[in-house]
C-alpha positions in Angstrom: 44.1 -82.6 6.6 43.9 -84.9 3.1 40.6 -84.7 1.1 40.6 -88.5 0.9 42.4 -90.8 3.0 44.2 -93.7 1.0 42.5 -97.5 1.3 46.0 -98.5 0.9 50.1 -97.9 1.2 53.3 -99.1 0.8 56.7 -99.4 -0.5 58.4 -101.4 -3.8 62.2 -101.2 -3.9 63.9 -101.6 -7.3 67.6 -101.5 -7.1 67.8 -101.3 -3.6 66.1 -97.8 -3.5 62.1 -97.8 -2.3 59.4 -95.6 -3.8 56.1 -94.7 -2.0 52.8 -95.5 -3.1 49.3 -95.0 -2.2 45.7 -96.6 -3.6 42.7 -94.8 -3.3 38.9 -95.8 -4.2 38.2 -99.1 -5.6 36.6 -99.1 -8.9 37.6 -99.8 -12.3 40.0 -99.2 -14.0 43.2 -98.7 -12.2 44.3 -95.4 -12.8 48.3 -94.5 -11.9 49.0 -90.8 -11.5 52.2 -91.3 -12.6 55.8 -90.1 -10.0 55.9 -86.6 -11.1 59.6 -85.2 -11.3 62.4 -85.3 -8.1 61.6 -81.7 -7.2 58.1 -82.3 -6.3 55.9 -85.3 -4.7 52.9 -87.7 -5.6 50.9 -84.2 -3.3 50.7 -82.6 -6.8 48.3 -84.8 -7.8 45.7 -83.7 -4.4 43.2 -82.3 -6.5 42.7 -84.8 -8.9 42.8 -87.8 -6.5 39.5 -87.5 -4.3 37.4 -86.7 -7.8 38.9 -89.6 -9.9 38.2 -92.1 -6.6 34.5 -91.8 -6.9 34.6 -93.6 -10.4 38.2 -95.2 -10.6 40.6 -97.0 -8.1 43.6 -94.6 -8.1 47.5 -95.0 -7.2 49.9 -92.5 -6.6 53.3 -92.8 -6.1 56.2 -90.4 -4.9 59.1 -90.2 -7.0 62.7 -91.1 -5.7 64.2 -88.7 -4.2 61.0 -87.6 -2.8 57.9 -87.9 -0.6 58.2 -91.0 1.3 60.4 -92.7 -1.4 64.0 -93.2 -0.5 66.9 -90.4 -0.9 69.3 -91.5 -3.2 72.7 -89.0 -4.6 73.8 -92.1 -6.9 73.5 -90.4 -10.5 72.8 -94.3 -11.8 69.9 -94.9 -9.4 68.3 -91.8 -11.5 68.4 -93.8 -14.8 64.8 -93.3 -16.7 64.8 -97.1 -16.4 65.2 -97.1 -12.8 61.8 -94.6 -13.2 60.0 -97.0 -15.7 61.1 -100.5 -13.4 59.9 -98.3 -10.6 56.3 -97.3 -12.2 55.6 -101.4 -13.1 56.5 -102.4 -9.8 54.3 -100.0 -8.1 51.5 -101.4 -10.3 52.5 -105.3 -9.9 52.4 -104.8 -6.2 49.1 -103.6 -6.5 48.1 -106.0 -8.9 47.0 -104.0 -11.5 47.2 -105.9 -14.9 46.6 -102.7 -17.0 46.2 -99.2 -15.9 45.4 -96.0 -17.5 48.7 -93.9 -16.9 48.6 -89.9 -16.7 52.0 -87.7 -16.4 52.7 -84.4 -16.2 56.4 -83.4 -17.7 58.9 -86.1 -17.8 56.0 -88.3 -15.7 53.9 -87.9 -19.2 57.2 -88.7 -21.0 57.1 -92.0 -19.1 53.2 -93.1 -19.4 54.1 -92.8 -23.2 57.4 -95.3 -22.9 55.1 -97.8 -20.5 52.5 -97.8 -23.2 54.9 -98.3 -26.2 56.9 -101.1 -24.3 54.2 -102.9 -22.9 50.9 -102.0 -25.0 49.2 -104.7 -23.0 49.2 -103.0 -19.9 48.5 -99.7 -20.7 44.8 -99.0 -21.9 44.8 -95.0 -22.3 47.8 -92.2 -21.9 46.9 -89.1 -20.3 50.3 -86.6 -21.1 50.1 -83.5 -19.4 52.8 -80.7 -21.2 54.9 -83.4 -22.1 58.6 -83.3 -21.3 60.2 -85.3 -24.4 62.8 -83.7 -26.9 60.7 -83.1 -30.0 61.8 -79.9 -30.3 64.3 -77.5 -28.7 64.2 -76.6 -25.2 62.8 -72.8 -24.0 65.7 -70.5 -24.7 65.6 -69.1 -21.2 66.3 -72.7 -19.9 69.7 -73.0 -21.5 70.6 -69.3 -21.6 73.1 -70.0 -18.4 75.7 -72.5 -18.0 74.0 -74.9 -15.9 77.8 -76.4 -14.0 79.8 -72.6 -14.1 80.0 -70.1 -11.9 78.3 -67.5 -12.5 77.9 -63.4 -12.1 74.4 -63.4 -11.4 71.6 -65.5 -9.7 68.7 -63.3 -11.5 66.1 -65.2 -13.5 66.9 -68.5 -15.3 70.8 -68.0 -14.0 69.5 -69.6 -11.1 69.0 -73.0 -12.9 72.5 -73.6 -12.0 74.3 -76.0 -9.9 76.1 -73.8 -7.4 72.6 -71.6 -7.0 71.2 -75.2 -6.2 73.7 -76.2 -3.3 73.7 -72.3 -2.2 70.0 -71.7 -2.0 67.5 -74.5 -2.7 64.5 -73.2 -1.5 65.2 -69.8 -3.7 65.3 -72.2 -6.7 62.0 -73.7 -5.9 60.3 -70.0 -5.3 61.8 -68.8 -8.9 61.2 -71.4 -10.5 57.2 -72.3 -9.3 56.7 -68.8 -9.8 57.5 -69.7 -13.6 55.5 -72.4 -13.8 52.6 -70.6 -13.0 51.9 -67.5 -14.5 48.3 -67.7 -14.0 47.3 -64.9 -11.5 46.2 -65.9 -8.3 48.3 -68.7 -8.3 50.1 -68.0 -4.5 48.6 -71.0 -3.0 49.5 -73.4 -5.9 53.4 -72.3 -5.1 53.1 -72.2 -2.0 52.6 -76.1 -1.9 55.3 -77.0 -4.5 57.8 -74.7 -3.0 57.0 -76.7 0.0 56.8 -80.4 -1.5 60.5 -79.2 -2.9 62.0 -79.2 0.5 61.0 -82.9 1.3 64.5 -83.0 -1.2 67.9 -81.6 -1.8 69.5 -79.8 -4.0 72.2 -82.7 -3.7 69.8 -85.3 -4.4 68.1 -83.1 -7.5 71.9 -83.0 -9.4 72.0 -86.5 -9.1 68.7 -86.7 -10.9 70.3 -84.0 -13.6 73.8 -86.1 -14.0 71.7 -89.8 -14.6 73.1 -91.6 -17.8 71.3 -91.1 -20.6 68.5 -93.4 -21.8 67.1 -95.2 -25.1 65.0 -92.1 -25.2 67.1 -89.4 -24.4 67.4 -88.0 -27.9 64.3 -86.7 -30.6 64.2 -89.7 -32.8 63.7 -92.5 -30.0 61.4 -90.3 -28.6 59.1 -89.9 -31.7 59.5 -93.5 -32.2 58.4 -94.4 -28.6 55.5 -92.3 -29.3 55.0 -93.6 -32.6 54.4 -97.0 -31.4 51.7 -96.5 -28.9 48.4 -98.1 -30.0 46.3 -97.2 -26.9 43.9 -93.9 -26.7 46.1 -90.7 -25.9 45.1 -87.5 -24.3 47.5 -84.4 -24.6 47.1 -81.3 -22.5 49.3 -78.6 -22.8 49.1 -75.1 -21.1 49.8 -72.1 -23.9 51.9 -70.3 -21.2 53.7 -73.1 -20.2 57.5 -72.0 -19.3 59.2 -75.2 -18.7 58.4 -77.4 -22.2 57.4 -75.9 -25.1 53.7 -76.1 -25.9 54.8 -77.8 -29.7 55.9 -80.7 -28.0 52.6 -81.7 -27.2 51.4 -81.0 -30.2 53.9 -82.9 -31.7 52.8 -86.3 -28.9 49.5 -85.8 -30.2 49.9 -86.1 -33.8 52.9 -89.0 -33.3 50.0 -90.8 -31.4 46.9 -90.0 -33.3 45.9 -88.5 -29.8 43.3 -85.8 -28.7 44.8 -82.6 -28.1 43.4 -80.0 -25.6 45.4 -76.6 -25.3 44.1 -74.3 -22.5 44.7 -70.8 -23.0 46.9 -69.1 -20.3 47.5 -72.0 -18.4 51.3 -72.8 -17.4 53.3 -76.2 -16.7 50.2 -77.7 -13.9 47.1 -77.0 -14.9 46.3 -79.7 -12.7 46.8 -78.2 -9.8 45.8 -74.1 -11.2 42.2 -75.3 -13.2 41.4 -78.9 -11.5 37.9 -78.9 -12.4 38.6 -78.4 -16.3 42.0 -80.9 -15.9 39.4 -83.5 -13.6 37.0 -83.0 -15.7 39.1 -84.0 -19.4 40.9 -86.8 -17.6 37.1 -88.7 -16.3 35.5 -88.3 -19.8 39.1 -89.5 -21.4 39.2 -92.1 -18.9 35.5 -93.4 -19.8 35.9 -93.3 -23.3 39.3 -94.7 -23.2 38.5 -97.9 -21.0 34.2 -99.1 -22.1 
């Protein structure tokens, strides 16, 4: 049973591959919840979307891969341009003509590209633990070679492609269980581990071999962020285990952006505190868009 049942769905294809979307509410402005990454679905977003539908109209959208969006193993169809074509579709058939966009890892990663490419359209950046490479990466993410065969499948070594095609859903428990070390947090993992089965670990090293982008190293992504001229809100989660806290730091500054750092949270504080996230995203949203 769904909190709030959408006023709207569909489908946009870009490239021959479809992603899902869903409007909710119908008041001003549009506000996109951006795809979040393949191992998860637009679900992520369940706390956030019945309290931002009293004030805003709201669209969510599943990522490919994922969710009702189409399964894909092509490497190419992965492309972070495919993602960006895929976001501006999903608000064209909509027909929203700006949007505030919020993203939680590489999904905030993509709000700030939309609003640097097309400052038009975009009229506030919500970037949730951002996902860009401003600095380097969490040494227990690239302790293990990610394509060898390994000795061991404890801790990080299972962020490896043969753990993947051996035991998915042992991935998805590990690594939720490391995304949130808040206590209490069994029901929050419970959902993700579950959202991760709507894909495959096939499908997710597809998404992990896509050609690289005009982003993909640190200096197009401080430039990207450099270039946004719309109001920015950076959250980051002092605990989180999947990007390092700095980077947000980092988005904040490169954008002149407020910067809110809750203490203890991990990578989804939307989903672990949603009345402090709902909360920071409806003030930034009024103040962003009067």
């Amino acid at each position: 049973m769904r909190a709030l049942a959408p006023t709207r769905a569909g489908h946009v294809s870009v490239g021959g591959v479809r992603t899902h979307f869903e409007v909710f509410g119908t008041g001003e402005p549009t506000v996109f919840l951006l795809m979040p990454d393949v191992i998860t679905q637009a679900r992520a977003w369940k706390a956030q979307v019945p309290f931002l539908a009293r004030s805003f109209r709201v669209v969510t959208a599943d990522p490919r891969g994922n969710g009702g969006s189409d399964r894909t193993t092509d490497p190419a169809d992965f492309a972070f341009e495919r993602m960006v074509e895929d976001a501006w579709a999903v608000l064209d058939e909509v027909g929203a003509t700006a949007a505030v966009l919020c993203g939680v890892c590489s999904g905030a990663g993509l709000a700030l590209v939309m609003a640097a490419e097309r400052p038009e359209r975009v009229r506030g950046v919500v970037a949730i633990n951002p996902g860009l490479p401003l600095t380097p990466p969490h040494p227990w993410k690239v302790a293990y070679d990610f394509d060898a065969v390994l000795g061991t499948d404890e801790g990080w070594a299972k962020l490896n492609r043969h753990y993947w095609l051996r035991d998915w859903p042992g991935f998805a428990r590990f690594f939720f269980g490391q995304l949130f070390p808040e206590p209490h947090s069994t029901k929050q993992v419970e959902d993700m581990v579950g959202w991760a089965q709507g894909t495959t670990a096939e499908v997710n090293l597809a998404d992990s071999e896509a050609p690289p982008s005009g982003y993909s190293g640190e200096a197009a992504a401080r430039a990207a962020c450099a270039a946004v001229r719309c109001p920015v809100l950076v959250i980051t989660g002092s605990e989180d285990r999947c990007q390092v806290p700095e980077r947000g730091r980092i988005v904040a500054d490169l954008t002149g952006g407020e910067h809110v750092e809750i203490d203890g949270a991990g990578h989804l504080p939307m989903a672990r505190d949603p009345v402090l996230v709902n909360l920071l995203l409806r003030d930034f949203i009024s103040r962003a868009t009067r």
